[in-house]
Backbone as CSV, one residue per row, in Angstrom:
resi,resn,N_x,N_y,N_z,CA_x,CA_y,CA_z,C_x,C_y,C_z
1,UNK,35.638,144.787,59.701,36.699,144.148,58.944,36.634,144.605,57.492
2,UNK,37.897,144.583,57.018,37.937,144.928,55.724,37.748,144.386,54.756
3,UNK,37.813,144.420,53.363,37.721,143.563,51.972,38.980,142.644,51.943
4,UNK,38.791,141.223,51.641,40.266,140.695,51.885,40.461,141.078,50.103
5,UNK,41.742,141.140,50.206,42.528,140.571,48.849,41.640,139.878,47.702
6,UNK,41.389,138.848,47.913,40.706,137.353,47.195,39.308,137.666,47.065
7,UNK,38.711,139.071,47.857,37.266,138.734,47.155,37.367,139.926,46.718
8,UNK,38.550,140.986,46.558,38.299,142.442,45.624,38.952,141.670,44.008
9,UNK,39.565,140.633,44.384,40.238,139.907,42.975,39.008,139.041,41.880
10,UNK,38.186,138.746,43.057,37.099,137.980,42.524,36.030,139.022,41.925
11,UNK,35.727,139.659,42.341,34.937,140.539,42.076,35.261,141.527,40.588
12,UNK,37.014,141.287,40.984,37.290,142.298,39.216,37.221,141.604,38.180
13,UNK,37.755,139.911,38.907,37.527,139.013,37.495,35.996,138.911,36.829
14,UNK,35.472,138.759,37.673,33.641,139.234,37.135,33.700,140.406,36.518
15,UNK,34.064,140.881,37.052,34.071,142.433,35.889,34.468,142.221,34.468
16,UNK,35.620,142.081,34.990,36.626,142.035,33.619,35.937,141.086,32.548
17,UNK,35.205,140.129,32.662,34.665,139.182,32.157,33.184,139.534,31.997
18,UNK,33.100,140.392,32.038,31.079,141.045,31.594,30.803,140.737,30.371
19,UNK,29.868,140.893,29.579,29.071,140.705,28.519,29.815,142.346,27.631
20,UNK,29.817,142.212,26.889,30.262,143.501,25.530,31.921,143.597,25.900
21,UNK,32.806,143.175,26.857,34.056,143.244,27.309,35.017,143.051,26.392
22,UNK,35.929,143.642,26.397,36.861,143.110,25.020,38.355,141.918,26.070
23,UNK,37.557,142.179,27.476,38.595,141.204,28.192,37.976,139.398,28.465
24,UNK,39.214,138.594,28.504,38.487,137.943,29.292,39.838,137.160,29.827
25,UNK,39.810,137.168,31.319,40.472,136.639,32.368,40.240,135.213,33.310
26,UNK,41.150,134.956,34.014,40.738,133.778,34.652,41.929,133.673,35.825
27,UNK,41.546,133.148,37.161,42.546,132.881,38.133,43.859,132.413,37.598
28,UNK,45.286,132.345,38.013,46.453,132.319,37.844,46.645,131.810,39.175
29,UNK,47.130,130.685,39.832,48.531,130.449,40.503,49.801,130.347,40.254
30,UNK,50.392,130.878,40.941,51.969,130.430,40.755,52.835,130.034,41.652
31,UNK,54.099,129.506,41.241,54.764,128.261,41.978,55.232,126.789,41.416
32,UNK,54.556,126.389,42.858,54.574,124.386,42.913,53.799,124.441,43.855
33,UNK,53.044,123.280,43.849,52.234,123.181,44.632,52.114,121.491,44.588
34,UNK,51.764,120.920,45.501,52.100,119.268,46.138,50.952,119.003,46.022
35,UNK,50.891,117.638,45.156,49.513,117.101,45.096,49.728,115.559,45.256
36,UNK,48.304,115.059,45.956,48.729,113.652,46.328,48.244,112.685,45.431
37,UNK,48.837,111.586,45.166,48.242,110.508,44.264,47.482,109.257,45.024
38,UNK,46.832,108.831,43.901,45.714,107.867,44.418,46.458,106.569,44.912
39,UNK,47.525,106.618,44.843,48.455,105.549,45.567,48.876,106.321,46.927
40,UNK,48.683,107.521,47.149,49.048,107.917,48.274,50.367,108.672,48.815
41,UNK,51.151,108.185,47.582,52.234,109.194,47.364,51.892,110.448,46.933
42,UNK,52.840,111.589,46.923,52.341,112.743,46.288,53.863,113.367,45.531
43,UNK,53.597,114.186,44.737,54.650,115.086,43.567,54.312,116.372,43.901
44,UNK,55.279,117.048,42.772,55.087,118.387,42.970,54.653,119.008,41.125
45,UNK,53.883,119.897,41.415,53.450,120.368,40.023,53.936,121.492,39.751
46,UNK,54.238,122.270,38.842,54.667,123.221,38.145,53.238,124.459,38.011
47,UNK,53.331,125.633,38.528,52.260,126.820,38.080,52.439,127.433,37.097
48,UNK,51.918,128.641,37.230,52.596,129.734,36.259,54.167,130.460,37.075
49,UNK,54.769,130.909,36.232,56.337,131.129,37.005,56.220,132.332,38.445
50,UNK,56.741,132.290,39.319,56.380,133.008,40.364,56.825,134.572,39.926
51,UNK,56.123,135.265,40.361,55.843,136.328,39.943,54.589,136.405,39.143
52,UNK,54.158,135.738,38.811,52.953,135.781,37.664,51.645,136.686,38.453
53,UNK,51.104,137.907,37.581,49.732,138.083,37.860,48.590,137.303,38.901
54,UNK,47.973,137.403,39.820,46.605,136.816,39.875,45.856,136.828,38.781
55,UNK,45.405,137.173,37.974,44.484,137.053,37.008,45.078,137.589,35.470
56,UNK,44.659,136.546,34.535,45.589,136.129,32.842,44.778,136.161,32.050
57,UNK,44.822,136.441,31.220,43.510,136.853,30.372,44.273,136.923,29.310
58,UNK,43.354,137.715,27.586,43.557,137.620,26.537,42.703,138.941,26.155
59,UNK,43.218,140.007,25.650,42.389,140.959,24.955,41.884,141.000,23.496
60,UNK,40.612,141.514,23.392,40.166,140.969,21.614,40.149,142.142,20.851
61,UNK,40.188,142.283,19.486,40.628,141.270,19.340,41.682,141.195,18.606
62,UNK,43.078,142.132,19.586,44.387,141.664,19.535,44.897,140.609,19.387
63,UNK,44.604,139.493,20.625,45.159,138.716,20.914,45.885,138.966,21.986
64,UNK,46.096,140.109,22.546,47.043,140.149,23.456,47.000,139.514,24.740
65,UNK,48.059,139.334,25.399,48.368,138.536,26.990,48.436,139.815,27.994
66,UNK,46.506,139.967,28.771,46.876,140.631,29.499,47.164,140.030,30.713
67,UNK,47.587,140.276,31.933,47.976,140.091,33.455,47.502,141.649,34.429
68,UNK,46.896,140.734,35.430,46.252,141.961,36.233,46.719,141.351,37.677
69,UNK,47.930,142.122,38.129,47.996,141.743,39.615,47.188,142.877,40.706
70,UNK,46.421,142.038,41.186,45.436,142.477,42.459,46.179,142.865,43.887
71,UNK,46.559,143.702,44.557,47.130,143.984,45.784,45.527,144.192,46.636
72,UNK,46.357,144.438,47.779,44.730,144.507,49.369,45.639,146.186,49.501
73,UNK,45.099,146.639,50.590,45.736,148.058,50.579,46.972,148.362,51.576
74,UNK,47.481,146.976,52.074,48.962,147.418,52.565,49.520,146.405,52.028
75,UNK,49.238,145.253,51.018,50.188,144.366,50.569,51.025,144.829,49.985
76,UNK,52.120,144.146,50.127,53.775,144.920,48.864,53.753,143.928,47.575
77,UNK,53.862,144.954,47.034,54.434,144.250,45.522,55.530,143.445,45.511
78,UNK,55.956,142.490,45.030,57.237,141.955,45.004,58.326,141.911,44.110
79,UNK,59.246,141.643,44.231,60.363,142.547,42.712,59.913,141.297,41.876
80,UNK,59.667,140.387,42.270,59.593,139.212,41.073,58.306,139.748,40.325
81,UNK,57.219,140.183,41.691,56.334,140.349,40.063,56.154,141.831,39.413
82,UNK,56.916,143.113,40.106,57.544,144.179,38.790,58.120,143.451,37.801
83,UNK,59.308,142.624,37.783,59.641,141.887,36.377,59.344,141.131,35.989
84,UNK,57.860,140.396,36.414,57.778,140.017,35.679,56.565,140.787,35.104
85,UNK,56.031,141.644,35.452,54.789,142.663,34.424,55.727,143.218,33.142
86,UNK,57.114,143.744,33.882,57.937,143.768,32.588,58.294,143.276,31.604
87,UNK,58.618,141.782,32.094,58.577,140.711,31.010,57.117,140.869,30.065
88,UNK,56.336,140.877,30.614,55.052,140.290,29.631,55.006,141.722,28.970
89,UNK,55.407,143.104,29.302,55.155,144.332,28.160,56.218,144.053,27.293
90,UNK,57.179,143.941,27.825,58.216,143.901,26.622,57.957,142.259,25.432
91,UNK,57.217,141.592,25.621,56.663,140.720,24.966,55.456,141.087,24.262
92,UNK,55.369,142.299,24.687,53.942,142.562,23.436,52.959,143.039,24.014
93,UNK,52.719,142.519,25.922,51.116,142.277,26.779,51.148,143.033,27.027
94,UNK,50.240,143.097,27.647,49.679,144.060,29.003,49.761,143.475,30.176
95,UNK,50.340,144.307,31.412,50.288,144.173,32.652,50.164,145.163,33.732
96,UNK,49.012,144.946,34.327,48.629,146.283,35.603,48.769,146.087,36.930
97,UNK,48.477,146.812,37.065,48.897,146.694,39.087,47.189,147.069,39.660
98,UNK,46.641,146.531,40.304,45.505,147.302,40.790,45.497,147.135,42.237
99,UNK,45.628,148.410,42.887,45.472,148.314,44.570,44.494,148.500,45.238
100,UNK,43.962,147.932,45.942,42.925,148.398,46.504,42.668,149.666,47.594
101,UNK,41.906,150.652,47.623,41.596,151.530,48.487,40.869,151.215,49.120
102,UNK,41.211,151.695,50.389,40.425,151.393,52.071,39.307,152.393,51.736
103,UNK,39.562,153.292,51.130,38.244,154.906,51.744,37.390,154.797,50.393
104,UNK,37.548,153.908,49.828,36.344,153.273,48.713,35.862,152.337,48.948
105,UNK,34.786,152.319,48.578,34.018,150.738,48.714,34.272,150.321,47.389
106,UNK,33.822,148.865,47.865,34.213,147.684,46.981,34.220,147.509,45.457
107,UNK,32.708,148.273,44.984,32.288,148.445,43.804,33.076,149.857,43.394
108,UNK,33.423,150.653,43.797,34.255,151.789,43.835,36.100,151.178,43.145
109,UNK,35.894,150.657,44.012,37.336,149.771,44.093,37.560,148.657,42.417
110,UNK,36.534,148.154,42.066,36.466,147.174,40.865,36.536,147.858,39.489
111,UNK,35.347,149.234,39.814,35.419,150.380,38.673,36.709,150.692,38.760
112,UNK,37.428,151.315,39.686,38.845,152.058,39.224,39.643,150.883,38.441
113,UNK,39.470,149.246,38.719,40.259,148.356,38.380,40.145,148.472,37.200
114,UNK,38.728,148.172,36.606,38.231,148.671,35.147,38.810,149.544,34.564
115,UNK,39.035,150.656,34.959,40.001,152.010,34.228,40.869,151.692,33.765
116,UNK,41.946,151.186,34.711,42.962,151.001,34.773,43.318,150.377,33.728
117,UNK,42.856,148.768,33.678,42.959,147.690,32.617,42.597,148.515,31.191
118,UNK,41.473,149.046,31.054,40.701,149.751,30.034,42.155,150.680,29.512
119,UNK,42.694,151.839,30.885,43.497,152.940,29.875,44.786,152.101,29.985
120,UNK,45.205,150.764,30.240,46.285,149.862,29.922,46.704,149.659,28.379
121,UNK,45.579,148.825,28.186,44.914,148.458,26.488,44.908,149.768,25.606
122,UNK,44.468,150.812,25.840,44.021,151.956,25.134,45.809,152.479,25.226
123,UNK,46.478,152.405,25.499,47.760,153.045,25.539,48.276,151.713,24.984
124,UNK,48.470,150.779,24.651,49.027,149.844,24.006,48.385,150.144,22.546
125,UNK,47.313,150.056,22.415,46.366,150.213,21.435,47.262,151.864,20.587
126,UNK,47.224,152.321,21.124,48.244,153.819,20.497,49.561,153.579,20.170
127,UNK,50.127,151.999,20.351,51.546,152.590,19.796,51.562,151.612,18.648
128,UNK,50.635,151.045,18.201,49.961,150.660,16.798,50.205,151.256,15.627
């Protein structure tokens, strides 16, 4: 069996979040999602807007809003979240796509994520 989704995502957020890092990230849901109350009724809560990244972060020390959406290696992207990675560049951020490869292993797979994010920033960082 393969790497799911959720633990090549987990694994980059550890990354991304190392010691000397100029990143630091954290899980993202998005949506609504139904939660129950201690009376037993339940509501609905508000996420981040659909389309949003798996993982939201802040680069230093810009300030900037990065977003890192995590794919598995046949998941599809969805048009909501191309625009919305668009939204957040044309606002200033950063936003990447990182897919995972089958014919890499895992740690293989987290480094390229690293690049990626890394020559994201470094090309934002140039139009300074």
């Amino acid at each position: 069996m393969g790497v799911l989704e959720s633990e090549f995502q987990s694994h980059l957020l550890v990354a991304l979040n190392a010691a000397g890092r100029d990143t630091r990230v954290w899980r993202q849901n998005a949506g609504k999602m139904q939660v129950r109350q201690r009376d037993g009724s339940s509501r609905w809560i508000e996420l981040a807007p659909k389309g949003s990244a798996d993982l939201t972060g802040i680069v230093r020390p810009e300030g900037w809003r990065l977003e890192v959406e995590c794919k598995g290696a046949r998941t599809a992207l969805t048009k909501m979240q191309v625009a919305r990675g668009r939204f957040i560049e044309a606002f200033g951020g950063i936003a990447v796509k990182v897919r995972y490869d089958e014919g890499a292993i895992l740690e293989e797979n987290v480094e390229r994520g690293l690049r990626l994010v890394d020559e994201a920033i470094e090309r934002r960082r140039a139009t300074l």
